[in-house]
N, C-alpha and C positions, 0 to 999 in steps of 0.2 A: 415283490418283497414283503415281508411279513411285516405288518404294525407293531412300532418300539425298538425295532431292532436296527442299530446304525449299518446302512448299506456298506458291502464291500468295498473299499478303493482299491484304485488301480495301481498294481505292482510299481514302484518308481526304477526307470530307469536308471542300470550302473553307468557313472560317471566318469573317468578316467581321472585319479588322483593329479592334483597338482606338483607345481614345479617344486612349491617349500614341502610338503610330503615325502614323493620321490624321491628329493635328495635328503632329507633327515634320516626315511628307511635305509637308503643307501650308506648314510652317514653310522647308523647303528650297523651295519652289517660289516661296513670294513675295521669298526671299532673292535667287533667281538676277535679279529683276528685267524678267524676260522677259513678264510676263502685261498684256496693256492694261489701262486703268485699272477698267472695269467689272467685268473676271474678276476682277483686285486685290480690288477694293471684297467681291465676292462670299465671297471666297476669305476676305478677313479676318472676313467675319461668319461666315462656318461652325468658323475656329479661335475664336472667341470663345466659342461655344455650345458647340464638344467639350471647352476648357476648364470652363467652366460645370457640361459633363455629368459629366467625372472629380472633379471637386468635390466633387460631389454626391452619386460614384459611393462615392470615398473617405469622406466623411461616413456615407454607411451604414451600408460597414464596419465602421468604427468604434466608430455605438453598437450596431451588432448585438454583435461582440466585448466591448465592455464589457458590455451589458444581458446577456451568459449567464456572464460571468464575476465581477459581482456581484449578480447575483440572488440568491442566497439568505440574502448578508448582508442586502440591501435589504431582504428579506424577515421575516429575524427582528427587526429594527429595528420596520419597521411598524409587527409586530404588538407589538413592546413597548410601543411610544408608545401602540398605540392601545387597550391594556388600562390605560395608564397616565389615560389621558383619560375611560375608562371609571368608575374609582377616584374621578377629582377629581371626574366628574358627583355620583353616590353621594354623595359628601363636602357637597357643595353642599347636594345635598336634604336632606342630614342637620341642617344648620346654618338659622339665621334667617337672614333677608336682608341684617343690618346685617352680620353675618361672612364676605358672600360675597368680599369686595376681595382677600386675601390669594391664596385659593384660584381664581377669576377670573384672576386675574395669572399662576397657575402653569398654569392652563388653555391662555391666551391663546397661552403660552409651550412648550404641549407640540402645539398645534396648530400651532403654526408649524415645529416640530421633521416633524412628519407631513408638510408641504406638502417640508420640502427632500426629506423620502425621496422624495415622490413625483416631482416634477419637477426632482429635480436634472437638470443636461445630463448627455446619454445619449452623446455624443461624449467625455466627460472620465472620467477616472478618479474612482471615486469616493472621497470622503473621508468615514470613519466619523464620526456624533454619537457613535458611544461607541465607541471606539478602543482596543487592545491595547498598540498598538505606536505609539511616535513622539507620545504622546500628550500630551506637554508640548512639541512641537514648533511654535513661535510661527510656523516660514514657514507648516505647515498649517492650526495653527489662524486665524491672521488670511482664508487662501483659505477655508478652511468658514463664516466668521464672512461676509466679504464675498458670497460667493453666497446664504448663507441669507437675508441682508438685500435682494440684489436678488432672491429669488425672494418673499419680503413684500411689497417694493414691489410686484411684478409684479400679485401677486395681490389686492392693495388697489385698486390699477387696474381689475381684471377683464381681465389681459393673459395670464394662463397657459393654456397649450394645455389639452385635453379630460384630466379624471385618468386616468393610464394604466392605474392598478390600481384597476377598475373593484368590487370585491368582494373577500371574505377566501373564498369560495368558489369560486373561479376557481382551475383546477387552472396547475401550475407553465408547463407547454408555452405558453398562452395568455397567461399573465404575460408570458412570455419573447417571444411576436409582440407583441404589446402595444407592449412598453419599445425593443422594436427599429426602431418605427415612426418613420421621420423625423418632424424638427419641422416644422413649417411657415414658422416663423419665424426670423430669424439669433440666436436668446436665447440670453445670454452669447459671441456672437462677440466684442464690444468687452469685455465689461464681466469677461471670466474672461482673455481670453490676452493678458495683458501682457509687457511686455519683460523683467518682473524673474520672470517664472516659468519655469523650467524642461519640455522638450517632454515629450512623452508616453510617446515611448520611454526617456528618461532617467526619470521615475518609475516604469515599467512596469519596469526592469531588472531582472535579478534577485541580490538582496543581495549585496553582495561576500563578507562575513562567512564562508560556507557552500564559497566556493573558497580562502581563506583556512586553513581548519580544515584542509582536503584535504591543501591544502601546506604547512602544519605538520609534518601523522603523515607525510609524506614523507619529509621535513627532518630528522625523529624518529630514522626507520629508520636513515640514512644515517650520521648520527653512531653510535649503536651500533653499525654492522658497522667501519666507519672504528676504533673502539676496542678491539674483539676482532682485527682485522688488528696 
């Protein structure tokens, strides 16, 4: 190569236009009106399907991002409930059969606690059983209250997808392909995103409080120098 002079790069590969692309081109073409009715009719079932397809595509995203971002709370949960289920077994055996109703009832109650870890939607944010923060919070606890109960219903049915956390011996990497597998089903599309909740980027934000503090010790400095002036 000659001295000074920026080497050739290498031709980039054509790409294949995306879903939102395709369908806007599509969306200007049947707009201009110009296509007979058959290329019409064609044209709208193919933006129907690339719709369809960014759905879908978006959906993924989604619970892949959530499923590595609360995996590990998911995780220690589990295995609390499921040491906790452990305990009530033991307790049971320990007792006569006329004493079992009490302990039965807390059983009943810690296994339905394991089904929401399990299958809560992999699309939502998740909401802690046992919470740090915001934990007397009625808008979240009535949402954790209502989805626990439609993931009961579900599974009284026999309508819950396959458990995704298949063993406590399954290393983390495989959890995480596991929980990021699409559903098969639209579960909790109607019955989780109503009008009166808030999207997902507004609970995903990040705490005002923390920019707040920043521009406090700003605010701090400013007065001080202002007073030695």
């Amino acid at each position: 190569s000659v001295p000074g002079m920026a080497k050739n790069k290498a031709p980039r590969k054509a790409t294949a236009p995306s879903c939102k692309k395709r369908a806007r081109s599509i969306e200007r073409l049947l707009k201009s009106g110009k296509l007979p009715e058959a290329a019409r009719k064609q044209k709208e079932e193919e933006l129907a399907a690339l719709h369809k397809q960014e759905h879908v595509h978006r959906r993924t995203e989604r619970e892949r991002h959530f499923s590595k971002k609360y995996h590990k709370v998911k995780f220690f949960e589990r295995r609390k409930i499921e040491r906790h289920i452990v305990a009530l077994k033991r307790q049971m055996e320990a007792l006569p059969s006329a004493d079992h109703t009490e302990i039965q009832a807390k059983l009943s109650d810690a296994q339905s606690d394991l089904l929401y870890v399990q299958h809560f939607p992999r699309h939502k944010k998740y909401l802690s059983l046992f919470p740090t923060d915001n934990s007397e919070d009625s808008f979240v606890s009535k949402r954790r209250s209502r989805i626990r109960a439609s993931i009961i219903r579900r599974a009284n049915s026999g309508l819950l997808p396959e458990q995704c956390c298949k063993s406590n011996t399954e290393d983390d990497e495989s959890e995480i392909e596991a929980a990021s597998a699409p559903l098969d089903d639209g579960f909790f599309d109607l019955e989780v995103v109503e009008n009166d909740m808030p999207d997902e980027t507004t609970l995903a934000r990040t705490p005002g409080p923390i920019r707040n503090q920043k521009g406090g010790r700003v605010a701090r400095s400013k007065t001080k120098s202002t007073t030695k002036g």
